[in-house]
C-alpha positions as a Markdown table, in Angstrom:
| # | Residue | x | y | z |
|---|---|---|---|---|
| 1 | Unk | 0.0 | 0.0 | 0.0 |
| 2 | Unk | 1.6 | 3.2 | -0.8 |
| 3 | Unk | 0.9 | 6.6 | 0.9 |
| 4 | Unk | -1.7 | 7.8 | -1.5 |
| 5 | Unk | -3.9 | 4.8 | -1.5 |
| 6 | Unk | -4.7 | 6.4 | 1.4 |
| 7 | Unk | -5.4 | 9.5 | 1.5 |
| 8 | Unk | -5.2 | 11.1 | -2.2 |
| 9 | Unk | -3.2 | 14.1 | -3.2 |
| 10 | Unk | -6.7 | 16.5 | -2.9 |
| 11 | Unk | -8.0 | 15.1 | 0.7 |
| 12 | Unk | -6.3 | 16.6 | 3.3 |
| 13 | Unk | -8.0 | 14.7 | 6.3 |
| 14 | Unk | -9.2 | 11.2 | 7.1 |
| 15 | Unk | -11.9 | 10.2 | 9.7 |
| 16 | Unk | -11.4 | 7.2 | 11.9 |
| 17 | Unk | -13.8 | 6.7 | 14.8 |
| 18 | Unk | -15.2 | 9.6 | 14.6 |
| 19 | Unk | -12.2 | 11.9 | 15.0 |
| 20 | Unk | -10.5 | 13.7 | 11.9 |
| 21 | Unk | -7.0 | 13.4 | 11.2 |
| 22 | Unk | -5.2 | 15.6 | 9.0 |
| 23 | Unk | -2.2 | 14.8 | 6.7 |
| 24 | Unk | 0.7 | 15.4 | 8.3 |
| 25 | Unk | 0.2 | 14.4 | 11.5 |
| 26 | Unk | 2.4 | 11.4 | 12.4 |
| 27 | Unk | 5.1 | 14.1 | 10.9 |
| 28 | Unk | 4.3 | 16.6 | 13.3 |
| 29 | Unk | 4.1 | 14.0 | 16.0 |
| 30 | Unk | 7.8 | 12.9 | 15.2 |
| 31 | Unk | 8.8 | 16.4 | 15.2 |
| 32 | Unk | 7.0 | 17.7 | 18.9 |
| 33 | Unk | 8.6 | 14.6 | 20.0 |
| 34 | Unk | 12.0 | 15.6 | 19.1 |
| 35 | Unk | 11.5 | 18.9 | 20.6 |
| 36 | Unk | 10.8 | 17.1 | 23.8 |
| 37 | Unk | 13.5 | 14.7 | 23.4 |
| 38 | Unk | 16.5 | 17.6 | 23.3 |
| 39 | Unk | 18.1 | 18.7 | 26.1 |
| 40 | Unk | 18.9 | 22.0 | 24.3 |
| 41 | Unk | 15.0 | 23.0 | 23.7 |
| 42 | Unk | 14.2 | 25.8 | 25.8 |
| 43 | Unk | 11.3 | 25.1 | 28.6 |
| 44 | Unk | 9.2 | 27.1 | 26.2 |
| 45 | Unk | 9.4 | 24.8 | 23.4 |
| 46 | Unk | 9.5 | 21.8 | 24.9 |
| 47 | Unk | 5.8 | 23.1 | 26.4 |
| 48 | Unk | 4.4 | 23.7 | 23.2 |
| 49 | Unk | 5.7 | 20.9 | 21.5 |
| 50 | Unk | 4.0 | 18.9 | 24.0 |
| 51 | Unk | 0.6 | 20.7 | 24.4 |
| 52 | Unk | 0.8 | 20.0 | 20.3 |
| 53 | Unk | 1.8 | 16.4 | 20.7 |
| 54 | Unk | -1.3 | 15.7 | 23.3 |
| 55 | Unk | -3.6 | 17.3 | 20.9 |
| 56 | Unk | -2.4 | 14.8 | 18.3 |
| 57 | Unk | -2.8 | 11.8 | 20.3 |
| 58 | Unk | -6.4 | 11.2 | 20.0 |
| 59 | Unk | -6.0 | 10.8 | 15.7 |
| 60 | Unk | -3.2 | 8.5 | 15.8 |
| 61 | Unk | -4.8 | 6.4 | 18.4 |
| 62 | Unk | -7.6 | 5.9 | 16.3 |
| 63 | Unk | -5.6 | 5.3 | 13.5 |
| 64 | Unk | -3.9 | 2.8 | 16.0 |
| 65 | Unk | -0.4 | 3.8 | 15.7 |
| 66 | Unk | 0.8 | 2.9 | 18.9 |
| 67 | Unk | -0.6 | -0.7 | 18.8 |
| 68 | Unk | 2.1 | -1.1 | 16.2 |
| 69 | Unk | 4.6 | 1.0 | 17.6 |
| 70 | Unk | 5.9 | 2.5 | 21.0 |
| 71 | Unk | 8.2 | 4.8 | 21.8 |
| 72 | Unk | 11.6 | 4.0 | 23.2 |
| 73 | Unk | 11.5 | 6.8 | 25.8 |
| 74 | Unk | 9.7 | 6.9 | 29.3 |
| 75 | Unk | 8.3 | 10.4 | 29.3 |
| 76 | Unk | 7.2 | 10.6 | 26.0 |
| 77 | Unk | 5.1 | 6.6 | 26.1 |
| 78 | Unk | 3.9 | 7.8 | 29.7 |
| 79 | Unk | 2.8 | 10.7 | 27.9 |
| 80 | Unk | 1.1 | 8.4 | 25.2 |
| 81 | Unk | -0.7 | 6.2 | 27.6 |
| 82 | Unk | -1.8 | 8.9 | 29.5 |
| 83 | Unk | -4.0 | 9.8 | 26.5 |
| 84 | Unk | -5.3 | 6.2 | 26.1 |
């Protein structure tokens, strides 16, 4: 299955159980999570990486993301499950 099987060029969004998820948002997800995995990220950024990463969390658990993967560090699948 390839990327746009998916979700065409011209769709922007998807719907799974009831929640929309837009394109883009295991990207973002990957980057709030580097945010909050550098120790050089101000306290700033690290708290709006991760008010955007929980507001993400409901979309890629319904597209079940993390029953396939899990992240490696402690703060950031305590702050995964936390949304479960």
């Amino acid at each position: 299955m390839r990327p746009e099987d998916l979700l065409p060029d011209h769709q922007d969004h998807v719907h799974r159980d009831g929640i929309i998820v837009r394109k883009g948002s295991v990207g973002a997800f990957l980057a709030n999570a580097r945010v909050l995995q550098d120790p050089a990220a101000s306290a700033g950024a690290r708290a709006s990486a991760a008010s955007d990463l929980r507001a993400l969390l409901p979309g890629l658990h319904a597209l079940g993301l993390f029953e396939i993967l899990v992240p490696r560090d402690p703060a950031l699948r305590d702050l995964v499950d936390a949304d479960r």
